[in-house]
N, C-alpha and C positions, 0 to 999 in steps of 0.2 A: 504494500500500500504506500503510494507517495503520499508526502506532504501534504500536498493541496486535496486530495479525496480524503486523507484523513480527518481534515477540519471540516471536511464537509457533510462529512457523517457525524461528526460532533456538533453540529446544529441543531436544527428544528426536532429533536429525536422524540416527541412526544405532544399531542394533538393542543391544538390550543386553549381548548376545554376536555381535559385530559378523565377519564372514568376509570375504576376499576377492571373493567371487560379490557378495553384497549391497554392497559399494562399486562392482564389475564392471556391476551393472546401472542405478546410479543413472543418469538422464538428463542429456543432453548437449542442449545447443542448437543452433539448426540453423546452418548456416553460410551468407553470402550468395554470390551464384554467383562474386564476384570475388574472396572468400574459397578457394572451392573449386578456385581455378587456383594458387592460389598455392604456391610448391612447397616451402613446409613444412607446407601443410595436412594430411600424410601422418601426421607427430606430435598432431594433433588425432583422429584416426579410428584409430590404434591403439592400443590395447588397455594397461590401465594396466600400471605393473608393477607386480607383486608387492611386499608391502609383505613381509618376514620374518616367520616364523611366531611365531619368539619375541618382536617386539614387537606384534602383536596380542594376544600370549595375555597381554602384561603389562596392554594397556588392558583387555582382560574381564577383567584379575584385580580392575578393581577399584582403585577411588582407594587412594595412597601414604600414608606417614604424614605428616605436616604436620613433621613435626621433622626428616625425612630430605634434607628438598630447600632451595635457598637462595633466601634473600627476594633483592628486586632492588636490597636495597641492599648485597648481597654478592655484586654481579653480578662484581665482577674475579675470583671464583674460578672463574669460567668459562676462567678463562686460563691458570689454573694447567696443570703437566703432571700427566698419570694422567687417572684418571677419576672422575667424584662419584660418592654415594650413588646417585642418580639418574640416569638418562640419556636415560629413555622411560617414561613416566608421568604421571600430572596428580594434582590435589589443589586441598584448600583451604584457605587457610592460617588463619591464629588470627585474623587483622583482618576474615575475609569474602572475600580477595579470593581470585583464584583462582591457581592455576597450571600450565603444561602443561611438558613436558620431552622431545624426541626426540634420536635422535642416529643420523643418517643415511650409512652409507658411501657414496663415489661414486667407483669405480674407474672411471680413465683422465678423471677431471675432476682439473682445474687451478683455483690461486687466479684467472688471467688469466680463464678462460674463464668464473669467474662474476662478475666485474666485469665483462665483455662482455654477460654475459646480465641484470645489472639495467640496466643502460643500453639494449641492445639492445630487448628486452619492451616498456617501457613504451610505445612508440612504436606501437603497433598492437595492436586488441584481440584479433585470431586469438593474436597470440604472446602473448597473457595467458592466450587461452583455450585456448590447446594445453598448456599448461602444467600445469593441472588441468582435464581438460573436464567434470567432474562438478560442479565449483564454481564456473570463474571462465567470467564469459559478457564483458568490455569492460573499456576501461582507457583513461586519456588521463594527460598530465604535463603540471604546470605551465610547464615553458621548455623545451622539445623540442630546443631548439635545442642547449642544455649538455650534451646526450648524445651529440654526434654528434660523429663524429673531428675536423672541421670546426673545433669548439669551440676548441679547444687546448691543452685540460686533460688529462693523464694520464689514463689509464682507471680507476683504482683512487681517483681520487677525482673523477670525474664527478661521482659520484651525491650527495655532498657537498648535505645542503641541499636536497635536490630533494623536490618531493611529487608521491608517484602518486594518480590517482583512479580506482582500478579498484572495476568493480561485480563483488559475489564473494558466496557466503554459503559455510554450510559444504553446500549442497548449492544445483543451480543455481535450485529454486524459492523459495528465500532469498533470493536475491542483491539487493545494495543497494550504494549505493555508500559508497565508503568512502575516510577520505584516509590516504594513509602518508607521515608525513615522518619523512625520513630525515636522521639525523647524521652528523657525522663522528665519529670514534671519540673524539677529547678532548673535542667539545662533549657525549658521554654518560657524560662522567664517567670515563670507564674510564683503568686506570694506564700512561700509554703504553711506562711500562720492563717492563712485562710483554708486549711485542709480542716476538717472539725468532722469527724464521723460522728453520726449517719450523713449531716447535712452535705458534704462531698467525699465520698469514698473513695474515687479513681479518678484519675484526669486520664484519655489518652492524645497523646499532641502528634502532630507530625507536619514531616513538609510532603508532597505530592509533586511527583516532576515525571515527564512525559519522557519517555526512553527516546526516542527518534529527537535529533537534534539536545537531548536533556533540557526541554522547557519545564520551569518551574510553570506548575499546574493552581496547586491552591495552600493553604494551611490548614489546615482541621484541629479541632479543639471538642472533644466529648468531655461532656461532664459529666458523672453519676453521683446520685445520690440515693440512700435507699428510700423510698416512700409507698404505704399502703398496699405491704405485702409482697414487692418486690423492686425494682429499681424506676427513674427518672433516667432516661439518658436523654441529654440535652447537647447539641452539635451545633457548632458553627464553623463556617467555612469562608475563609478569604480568596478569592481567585484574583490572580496576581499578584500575590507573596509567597515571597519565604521568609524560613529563619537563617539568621547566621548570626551564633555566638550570642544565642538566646535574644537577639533582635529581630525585629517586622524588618524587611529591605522590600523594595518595590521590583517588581521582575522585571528587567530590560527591556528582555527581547519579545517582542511583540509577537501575538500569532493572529491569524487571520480568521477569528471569529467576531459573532456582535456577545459581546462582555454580558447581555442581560437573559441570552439564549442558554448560554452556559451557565449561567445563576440559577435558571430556575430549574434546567436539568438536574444540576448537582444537588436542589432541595425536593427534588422528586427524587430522585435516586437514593436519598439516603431515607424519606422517606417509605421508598420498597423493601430497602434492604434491613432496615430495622426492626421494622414490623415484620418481619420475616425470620427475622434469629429469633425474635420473643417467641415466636410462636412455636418453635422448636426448642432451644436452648436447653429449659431445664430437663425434659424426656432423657436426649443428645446424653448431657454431662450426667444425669444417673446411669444409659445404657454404657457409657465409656468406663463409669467408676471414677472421674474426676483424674483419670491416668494419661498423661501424655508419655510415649515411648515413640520408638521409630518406625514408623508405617512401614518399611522395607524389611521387617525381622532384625 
């Protein structure tokens, strides 16, 4: 795929009054036959869930105002208690760049069970691609080995420093590969006296950069916290930054899409894909035992 078809499939990827049917029918990729023995391939072939009525109807409402939602250099108000202006929406802010915003409940999911599940995932690409099978088709990690119980690193900061390389688009005849590296919560700058369990349990940070030419993509910030039986995860997502040395830097190099097309994909997408893990998660981590080892024996 060149350049220029790839941003072009990075577009319009989702109807402009978007439904659950029309994400229900997007395509999935096929599975190979040693894929299809495996016995979470079950979470791949059923059926998404339901994303809520009322945060679709906020993405067709239509981009937010740019003054309502916060830049990423006031990303520790994400940690605050209550809730922002914003929760589920996208936009574009006053510099060009972009922004998306969801905030996903997940009853009977735990802070454990999703530091089990980024650790766990990376290791094989069906558990990437059951994750979201309308977007994510493969995934590898740079040290496989740092993930595994083996290691001897607590599970809450395994993923400390690690980068994934999963190929993903916002829909699967996009997909490209893409690198996520992941922080630990002080190297993203964030105020670690603001950490207070329950009220935030896990930060996960990252930057997001496009493998072809390495364009930086976005920044992501989840925030969990536990509430009403099982977690709050609340994301936000800067398009056209990164980090470097725990600071925002504005991305250079320009790529050839409209900024506000890619905002609101990335707040659908995270949209799918979160209401998707909840709905499996806790099952997933009792049938596994809470075990990460090496999928190859």
């Amino acid at each position: 795929m060149n350049f220029r078809s790839l941003f072009v499939r990075m577009g319009k990827v989702f109807p402009a009054h978007v439904t659950m049917d029309d994400i229900g029918s997007m395509k999935r990729r096929i599975l190979t036959e040693a894929e299809k023995h495996k016995p979470y391939a079950k979470y791949f072939y059923k059926e998404l869930a339901e994303i809520p009525a009322e945060d679709l109807e906020k993405v067709n409402a239509g981009p937010v105002d740019p003054s309502s939602v916060i830049s990423i250099r006031d990303r520790n108000d994400l940690m605050k208690p209550g809730y922002l202006d914003v929760e589920t929406g996208y936009t574009v802010l006053e510099d060009g760049s972009g922004f998306a915003a969801t905030l996903v409940r997940m009853p009977g999911v735990t802070p454990d069970m999703l530091d089990w599940w980024f650790n766990w995932h990376p290791l094989e690409g069906l558990r990437y691609a059951m994750w979201c099978p309308v977007a994510h088709t493969d995934i590898s990690v740079k040290n496989s080995a740092q993930h595994l119980d083996s290691s001897g690193v607590v599970l809450r900061e395994r993923n400390y420093g690690s980068t994934h390389y999963p190929v993903e688009g916002f829909n699967v005849q996009g997909s490209q590969k893409v690198w996520i590296q992941f922080f630990s919560p002080e190297d993203f700058g964030l105020d670690m006296s603001m950490f207070n369990e329950p009220g935030i349990s896990r930060a996960y940070c990252a930057n997001v950069i496009i493998d072809l030419m390495r364009i930086p993509f976005n920044v992501f910030f989840h925030a969990i916290r536990e509430a009403d039986g099982g977690v709050e995860y609340r994301s936000r997502y800067w398009l056209g930054y990164t980090m470097k040395n725990g600071a925002p830097v504005r991305a250079k190099r320009p790529v050839p899409y409209k900024m506000i097309d890619m905002a609101r994909n990335n707040c659908i997408h995270s949209l799918i894909e979160y209401n998707n893990l909840a709905s499996f998660l806790p099952q997933l981590y009792q049938e596994m035992g809470g075990k990460i080892d090496n999928p190859e024996g």
